[in-house]
N, C-alpha and C positions, 0 to 999 in steps of 0.2 A: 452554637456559641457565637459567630457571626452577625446571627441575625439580634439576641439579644443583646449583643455591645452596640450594637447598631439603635437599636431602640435606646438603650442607656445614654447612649450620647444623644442622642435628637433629641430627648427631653431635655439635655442638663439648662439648669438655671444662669448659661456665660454667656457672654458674646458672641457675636460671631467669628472676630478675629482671632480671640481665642479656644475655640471648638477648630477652628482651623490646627494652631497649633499643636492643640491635644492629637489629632488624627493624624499630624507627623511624626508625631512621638510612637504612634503606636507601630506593635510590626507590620511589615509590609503584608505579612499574608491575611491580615485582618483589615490591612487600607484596603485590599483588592477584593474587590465581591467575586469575581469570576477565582476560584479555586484553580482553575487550570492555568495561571498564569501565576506561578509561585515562585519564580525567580528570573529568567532569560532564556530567551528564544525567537523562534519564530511559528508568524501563523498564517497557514495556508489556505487559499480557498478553494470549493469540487465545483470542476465547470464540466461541462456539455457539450459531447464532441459529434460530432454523423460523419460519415465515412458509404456513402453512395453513387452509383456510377458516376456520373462526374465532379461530385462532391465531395473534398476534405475539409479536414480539419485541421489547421497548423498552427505551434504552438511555439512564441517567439519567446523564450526563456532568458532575461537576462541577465546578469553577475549583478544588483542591484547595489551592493555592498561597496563596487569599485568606485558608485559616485561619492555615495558618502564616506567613505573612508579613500578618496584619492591617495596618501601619504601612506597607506600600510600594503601591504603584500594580502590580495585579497582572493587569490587563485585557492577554487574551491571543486566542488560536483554537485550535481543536481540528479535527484532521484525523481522519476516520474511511475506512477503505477495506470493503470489502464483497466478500467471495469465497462460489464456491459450494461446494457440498460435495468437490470435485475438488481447492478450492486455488486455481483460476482465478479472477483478478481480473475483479466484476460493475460497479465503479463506485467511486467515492470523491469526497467533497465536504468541503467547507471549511465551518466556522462562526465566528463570532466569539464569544467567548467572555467576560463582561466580569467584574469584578470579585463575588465569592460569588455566581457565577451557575450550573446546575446547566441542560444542555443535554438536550432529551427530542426524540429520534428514534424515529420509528415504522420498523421494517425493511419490513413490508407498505408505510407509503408510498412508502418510499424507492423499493422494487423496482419498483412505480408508474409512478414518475419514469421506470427508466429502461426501463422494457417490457419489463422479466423474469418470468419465471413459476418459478424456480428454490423450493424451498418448505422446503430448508435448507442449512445454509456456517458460513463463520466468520466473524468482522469482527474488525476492532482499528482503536482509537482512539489518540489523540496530544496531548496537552491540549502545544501548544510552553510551554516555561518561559519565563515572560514574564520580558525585556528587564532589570527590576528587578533579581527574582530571580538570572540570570546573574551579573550583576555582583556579587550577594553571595557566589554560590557557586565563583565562578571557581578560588579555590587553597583552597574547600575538600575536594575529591575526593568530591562528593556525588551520590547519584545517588537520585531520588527512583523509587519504585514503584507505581503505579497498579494497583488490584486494584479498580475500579469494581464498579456492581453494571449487574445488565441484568435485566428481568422479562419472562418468558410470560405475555401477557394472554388469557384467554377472553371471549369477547364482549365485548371491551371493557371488561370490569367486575370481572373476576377477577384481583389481579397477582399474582403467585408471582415473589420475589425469590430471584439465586442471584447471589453473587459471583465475583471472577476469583481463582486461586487458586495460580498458575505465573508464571513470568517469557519475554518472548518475544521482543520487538524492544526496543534497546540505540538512544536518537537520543545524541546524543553535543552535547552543548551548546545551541544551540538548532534543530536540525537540521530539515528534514520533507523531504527528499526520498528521504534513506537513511537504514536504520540496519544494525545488526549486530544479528546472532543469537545470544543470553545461550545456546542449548546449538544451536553450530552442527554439529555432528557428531553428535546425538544417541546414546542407550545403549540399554539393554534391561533394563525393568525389569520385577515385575509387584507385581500390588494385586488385593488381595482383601477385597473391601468389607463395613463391618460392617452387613449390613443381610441380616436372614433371607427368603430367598424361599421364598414359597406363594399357597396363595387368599385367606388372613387380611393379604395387605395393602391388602382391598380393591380391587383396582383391575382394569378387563379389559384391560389391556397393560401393559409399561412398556419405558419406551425407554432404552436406555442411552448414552450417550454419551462421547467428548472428541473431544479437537485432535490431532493431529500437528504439535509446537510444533518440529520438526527443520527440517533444509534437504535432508533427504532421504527416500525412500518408506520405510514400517515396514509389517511385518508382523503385525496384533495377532492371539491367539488367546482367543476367550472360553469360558470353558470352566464349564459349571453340573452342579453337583450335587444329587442329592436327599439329604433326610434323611441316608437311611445313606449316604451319603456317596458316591455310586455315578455316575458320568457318567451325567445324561440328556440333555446334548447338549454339542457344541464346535463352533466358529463362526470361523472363521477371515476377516478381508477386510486388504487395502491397503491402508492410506491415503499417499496425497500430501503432499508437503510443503505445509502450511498447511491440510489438507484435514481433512474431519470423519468421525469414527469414529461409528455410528450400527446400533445392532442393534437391534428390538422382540423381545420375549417375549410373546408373545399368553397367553391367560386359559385356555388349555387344555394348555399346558407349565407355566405356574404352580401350577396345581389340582392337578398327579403330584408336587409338590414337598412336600407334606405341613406348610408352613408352616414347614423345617425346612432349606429349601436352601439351597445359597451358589451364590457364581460368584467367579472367576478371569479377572485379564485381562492378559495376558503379552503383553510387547512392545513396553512404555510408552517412548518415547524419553526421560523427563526424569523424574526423580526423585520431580518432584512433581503428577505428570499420574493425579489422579486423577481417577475418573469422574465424571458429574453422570448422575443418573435422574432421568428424567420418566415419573410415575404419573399414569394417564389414569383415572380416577374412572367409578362406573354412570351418574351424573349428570351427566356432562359436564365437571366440572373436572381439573384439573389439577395436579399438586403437583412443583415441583423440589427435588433436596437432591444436593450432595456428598457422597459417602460413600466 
């Protein structure tokens, strides 16, 4: 139905000013192409956590509500759930959450807790819209987006911040048992990162990464080239719905690249599923960046 109002109006014989006003007349759940956003909420993004001898993952969760509604009572909880690299659910725990409060989980303690030895996955968070909030947002079709940030710590002393950068679970008012999937049927895209590979970017590995943010398995193929532009490898794995995409390039396929290579990654279920790299330093640190 959607799709042919959708054609019906792109033909009509009006204006534009007025084709504008028609689409406000009409209801909200036919102004909104994405079906999962059919009235108020929020939407979460699955990020990418490691958890390795001196390597965490921390995850700085904040009351995001308290800025914008400084004036209301905005003390809430956040749910966080915790999967492994598969997709398979490792745990999930509740926090309270109170007014400009900014919550910090250790994944290494978490896993701890619950006597896993798993050492990377994915996690997503849920900050619920506090009670206030609701009531202000009810008829206005808002849906707020959480794109937090989470840091690789090294020895505890080194944090490398990386943001969330995709949309993934849809709670629908003040929801936390379910949500909906913002790209439930997932595409096929690819991305090719602006970031030259060789031995000049310092580092003896670097890991690549993302999420499979679909409800079904993907196929990525990573594909690197040298200088001249020439395949010196292509890498093909699965991933799981909810699961982690996770390739290393060691220090002696980087050194054949002449400072000069790229790479290719085809397969991406969502639009905006780009990679995150983690460069592993002579020294021992660590450096994340989207690209």
């Amino acid at each position: 139905m959607r799709k042919i109002l959708k054609g019906l109006y792109q033909k009509l014989p009006v204006s534009a000013a007025l084709k504008v006003r028609l689409k406000a007349a009409m209801p909200y759940a036919l102004q909104q192409p994405n079906p999962a956003l059919r009235r108020f909420g929020t939407v979460d993004d699955l990020y990418p956590w490691r958890a390795e001898s001196a390597l965490d993952t921390r995850l700085f969760v904040q009351n995001y509500f308290s800025f914008f509604f400084p004036g209301l009572d905005t003390a809430t909880e956040v749910h966080l759930w915790l999967n492994d690299a598969s997709g398979r659910a490792l745990g999930r725990k509740t926090l309270p959450l109170a007014r400009m409060q900014t919550a910090d989980v250790s994944v290494k303690a978490w896993l701890a807790e619950l006597g896993k030895s798993e050492t990377a996955g994915t996690l997503l968070w849920h900050v619920v819209m506090p009670s206030s909030v609701a009531a202000f947002s009810a008829d206005q079709h808002a849906y707020f987006t959480d794109r937090g940030y989470i840091a690789f710590i090294k020895d505890g002393v080194q944090p490398s911040f990386m943001h969330g950068i995709d949309r993934y679970a849809v709670f629908q008012e003040r929801e936390t048992e379910t949500s909906d999937r913002y790209y439930p049927e997932g595409e096929s895209h690819a991305w090719r990162p602006e970031l030259p590979l060789g031995a000049g970017l310092g580092c003896e590995s670097l890991d690549i990464m993302t999420v499979n943010r679909s409800e079904k398995p993907v196929t990525l193929e990573l594909l690197i080239l040298d200088g001249a532009g020439k395949t010196a490898a292509v890498r093909t794995a699965t991933v799981p719905a909810r699961g982690l995409y996770l390739e290393t390039l060691d220090g002696s396929l980087l050194s054949r690249l002449d400072d000069r290579g790229a790479m290719r990654v085809s397969g991406l279920p969502t639009p905006w599923s780009r990679v995150m790299i983690l460069r592993r330093c002579p020294g021992g640190s660590v450096s994340p960046m989207h690209c």
